[in-house]
N, C-alpha and C positions, 0 to 999 in steps of 0.2 A: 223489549227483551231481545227482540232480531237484530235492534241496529246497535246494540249492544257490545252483539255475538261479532257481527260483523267489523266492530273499530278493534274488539281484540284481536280479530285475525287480521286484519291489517296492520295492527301494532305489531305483534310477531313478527311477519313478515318484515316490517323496516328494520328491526332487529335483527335479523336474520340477514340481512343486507348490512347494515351498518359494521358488523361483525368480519361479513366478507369482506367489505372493502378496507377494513383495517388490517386483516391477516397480509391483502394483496399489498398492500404499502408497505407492510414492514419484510414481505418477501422481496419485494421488487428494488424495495430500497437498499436490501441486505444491510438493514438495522440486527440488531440483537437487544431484544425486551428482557430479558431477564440474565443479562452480563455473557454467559458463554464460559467455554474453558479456553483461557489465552494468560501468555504470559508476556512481558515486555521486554523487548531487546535495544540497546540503543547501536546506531553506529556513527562513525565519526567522520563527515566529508567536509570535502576543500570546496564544496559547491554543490547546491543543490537546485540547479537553472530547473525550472520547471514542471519541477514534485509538487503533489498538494495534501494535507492530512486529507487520507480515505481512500487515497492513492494502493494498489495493490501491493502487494509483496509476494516477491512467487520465486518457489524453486524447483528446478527442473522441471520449465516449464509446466506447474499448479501453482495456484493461488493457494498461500500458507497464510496470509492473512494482510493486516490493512497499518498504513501509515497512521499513527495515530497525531503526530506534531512534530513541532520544529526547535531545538534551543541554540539561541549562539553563543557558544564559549570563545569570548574576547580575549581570553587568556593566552589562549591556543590559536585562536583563528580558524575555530572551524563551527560546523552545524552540526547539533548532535540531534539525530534523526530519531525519535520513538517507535519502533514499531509494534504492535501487538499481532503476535505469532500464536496459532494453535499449539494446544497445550501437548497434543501428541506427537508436535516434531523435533525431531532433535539437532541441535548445531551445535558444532565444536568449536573450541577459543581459534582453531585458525581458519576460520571462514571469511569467504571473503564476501562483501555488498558492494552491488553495480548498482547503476542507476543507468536504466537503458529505455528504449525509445521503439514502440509498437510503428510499428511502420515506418515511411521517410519522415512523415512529419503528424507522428501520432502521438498520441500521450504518453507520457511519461512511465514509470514504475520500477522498481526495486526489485535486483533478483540476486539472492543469498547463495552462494554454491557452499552446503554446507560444511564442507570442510572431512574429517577423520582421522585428526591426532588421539583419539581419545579423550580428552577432556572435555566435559561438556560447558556448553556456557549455561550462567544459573539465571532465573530470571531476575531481568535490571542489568544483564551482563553489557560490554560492550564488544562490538565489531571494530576492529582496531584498522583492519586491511580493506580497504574502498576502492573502487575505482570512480573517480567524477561521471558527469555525464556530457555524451560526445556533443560538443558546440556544432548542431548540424549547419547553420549559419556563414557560423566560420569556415570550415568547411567548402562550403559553398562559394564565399567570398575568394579564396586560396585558392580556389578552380579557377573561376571568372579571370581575376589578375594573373593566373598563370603563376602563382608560388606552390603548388603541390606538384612533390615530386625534382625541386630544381633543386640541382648539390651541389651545393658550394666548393667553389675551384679552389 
């Protein structure tokens, strides 16, 4: 009867553990188990060097929510970027999405300035106004050979 008592309190206990370590992975991973309130925004760029889906989206400076995918419309020539945005933020049809760069050479992410004509966008709506994201590279190369900055005579 002791060693009984004793394998169900140990069974408990790995339970009690198996529990936490699942709570820690889906916090640490910032998963969402049972969907969340978000809706989907799409926008439209000429380039998306170095985005990845799960990538942030943030405006003035918070995280509003996460890249969700990528589509290429071959029609247009552009990517149309998915993103799923909390459900309590608002953005209006003339907002504009960057794709800008955490440090000199850090990751990527998307930052929305929501705009304030009024109209709000509905979800599935699109961001029509983007700015690409800066070729730091490039950049870099135009330094070295000496073309940033030179005006033409």
């Amino acid at each position: 009867m002791k060693k009984r008592s004793i394998e169900t309190t140990v069974g408990i206990f790995v339970l009690i553990g198996l529990l936490g370590v699942a709570y820690m992975t889906v916090k640490l991973g910032k998963l969402e188990v049972l969907g969340g309130k978000h809706y989907v925004l799409k926008a439209r760029f000429g380039s998306v060097s170095g985005l990845k889906p799960g990538t942030e989206v943030r405006m003035l400076g918070i995280q509003i929510g996460r890249v969700e995918g990528f589509t290429l419309d071959q029609n247009n020539l552009v990517v149309m970027v998915r993103m799923k945005i909390r459900s309590n933020i608002k953005i209006y049809d003339d907002a504009i999405a960057s794709i800008k760069t955490a440090g000199l050479i850090g990751d990527r992410y998307v930052t929305i300035d929501p705009g304030g004509s009024g109209a709000l966008l509905k979800p599935g709506g699109v961001i029509t106004q983007t700015e690409p994201p800066v070729d730091i590279e490039e950049l870099i190369s135009k330094y070295v050979f000496g073309s940033v900055g030179d005006k033409k005579k």
